[in-house]
LUMMARDREN-141827 format. One record per residue: z, y, x of N, C-alpha, C in turn. Coordinates in steps of 0.2 Angstrom, whole numbers, padded with zeros to 4 digits, always signed. Example, Ala and Ser with C-alpha at 12.3 -4.5 7.8 and 13.67 -1.06 7.14 Angstrom:
2
+0039-0028+0066+0039-0022+0062+0039-0016+0066;+0035-0011+0064+0036-0005+0068+0039+0000+0064;
// end
This chain:
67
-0121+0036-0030-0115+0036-0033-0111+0029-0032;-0116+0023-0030-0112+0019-0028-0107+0016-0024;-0110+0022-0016-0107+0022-0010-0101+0025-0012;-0098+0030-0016-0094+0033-0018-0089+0028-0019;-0090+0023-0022-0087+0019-0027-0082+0013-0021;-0087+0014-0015-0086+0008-0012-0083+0013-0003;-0082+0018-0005-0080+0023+0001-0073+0019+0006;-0072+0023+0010-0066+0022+0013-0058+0027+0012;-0062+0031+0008-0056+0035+0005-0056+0033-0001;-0059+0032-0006-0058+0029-0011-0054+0022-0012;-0055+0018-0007-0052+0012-0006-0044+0015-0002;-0043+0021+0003-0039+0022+0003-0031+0024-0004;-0036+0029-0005-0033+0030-0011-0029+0023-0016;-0034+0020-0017-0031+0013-0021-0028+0011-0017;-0026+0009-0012-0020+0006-0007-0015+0011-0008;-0014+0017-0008-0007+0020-0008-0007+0019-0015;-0010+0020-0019-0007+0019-0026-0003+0011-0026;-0007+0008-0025-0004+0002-0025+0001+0001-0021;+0002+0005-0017+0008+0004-0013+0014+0008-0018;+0013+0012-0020+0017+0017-0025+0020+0011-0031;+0016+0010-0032+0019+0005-0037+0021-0002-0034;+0020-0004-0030+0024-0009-0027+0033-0005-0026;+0032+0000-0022+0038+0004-0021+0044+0006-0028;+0039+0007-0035+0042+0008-0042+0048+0001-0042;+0039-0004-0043+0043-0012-0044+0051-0014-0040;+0049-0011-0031+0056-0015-0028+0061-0010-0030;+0061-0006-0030+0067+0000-0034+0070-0005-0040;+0066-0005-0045+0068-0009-0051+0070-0014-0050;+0067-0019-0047+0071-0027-0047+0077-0026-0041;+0078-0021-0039+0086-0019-0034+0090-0017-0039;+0088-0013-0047+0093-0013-0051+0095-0018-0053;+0091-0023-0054+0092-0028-0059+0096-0032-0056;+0101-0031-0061+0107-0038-0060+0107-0046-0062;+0106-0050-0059+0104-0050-0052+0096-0050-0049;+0097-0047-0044+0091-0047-0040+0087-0053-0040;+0080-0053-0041+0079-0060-0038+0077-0058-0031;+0079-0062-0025+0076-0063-0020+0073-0064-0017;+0070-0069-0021+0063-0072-0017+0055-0066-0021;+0058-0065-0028+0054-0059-0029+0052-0053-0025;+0060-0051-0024+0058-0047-0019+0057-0047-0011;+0058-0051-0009+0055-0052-0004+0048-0053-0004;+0044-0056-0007+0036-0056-0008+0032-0048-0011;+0039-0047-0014+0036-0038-0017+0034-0035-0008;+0039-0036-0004+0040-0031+0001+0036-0033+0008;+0036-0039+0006+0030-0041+0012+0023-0040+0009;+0021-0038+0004+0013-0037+0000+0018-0029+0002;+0021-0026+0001+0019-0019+0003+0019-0016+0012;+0022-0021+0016+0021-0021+0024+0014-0022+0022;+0010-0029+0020+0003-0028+0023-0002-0023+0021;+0000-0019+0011-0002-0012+0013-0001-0005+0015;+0005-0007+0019+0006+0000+0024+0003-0001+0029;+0001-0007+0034-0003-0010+0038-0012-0007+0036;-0013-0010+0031-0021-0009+0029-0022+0000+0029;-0015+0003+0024-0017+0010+0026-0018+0015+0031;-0012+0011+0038-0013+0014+0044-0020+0013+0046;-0023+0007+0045-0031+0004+0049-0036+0010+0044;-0033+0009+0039-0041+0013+0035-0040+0019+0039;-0036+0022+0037-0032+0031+0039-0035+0032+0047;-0034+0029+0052-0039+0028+0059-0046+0029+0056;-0048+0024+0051-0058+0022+0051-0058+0032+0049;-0055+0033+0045-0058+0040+0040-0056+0046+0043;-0051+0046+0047-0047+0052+0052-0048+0047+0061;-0049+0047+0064-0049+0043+0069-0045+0051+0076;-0039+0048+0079-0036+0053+0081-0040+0057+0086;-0039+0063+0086-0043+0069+0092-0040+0066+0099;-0045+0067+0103-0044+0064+0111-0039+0070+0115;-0035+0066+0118-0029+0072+0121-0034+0074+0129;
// end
């Protein structure tokens, strides 16, 4: 049960979520009048590095078919 716990889909999984709600967050602080910017700017680069981490897992777990 452990392995499960510590899988590579399962840590997938928590990465999109997290990315999901990093996505909630910048939506919200683009309504807000005013913007912070430095806020969002750190919101959006913590979400580049995990759309980055999701590509690399999403490789380890699916790895493409050979053409």
């Amino acid at each position: 049960m452990d392995e499960n716990l510590n899988s590579p889909q399962r840590r997938l999984i928590e990465l999109r979520m997290e990315h999901a709600d990093l996505d909630d967050l910048i939506d919200r602080n683009l309504l807000a009048s005013p913007a912070d910017e430095l806020t969002l700017r750190r919101l959006k680069k913590r979400r580049l590095l995990l759309r980055d981490q999701i590509a690399s897992l999403e490789l380890q777990v699916e790895p493409p078919e050979p053409a």
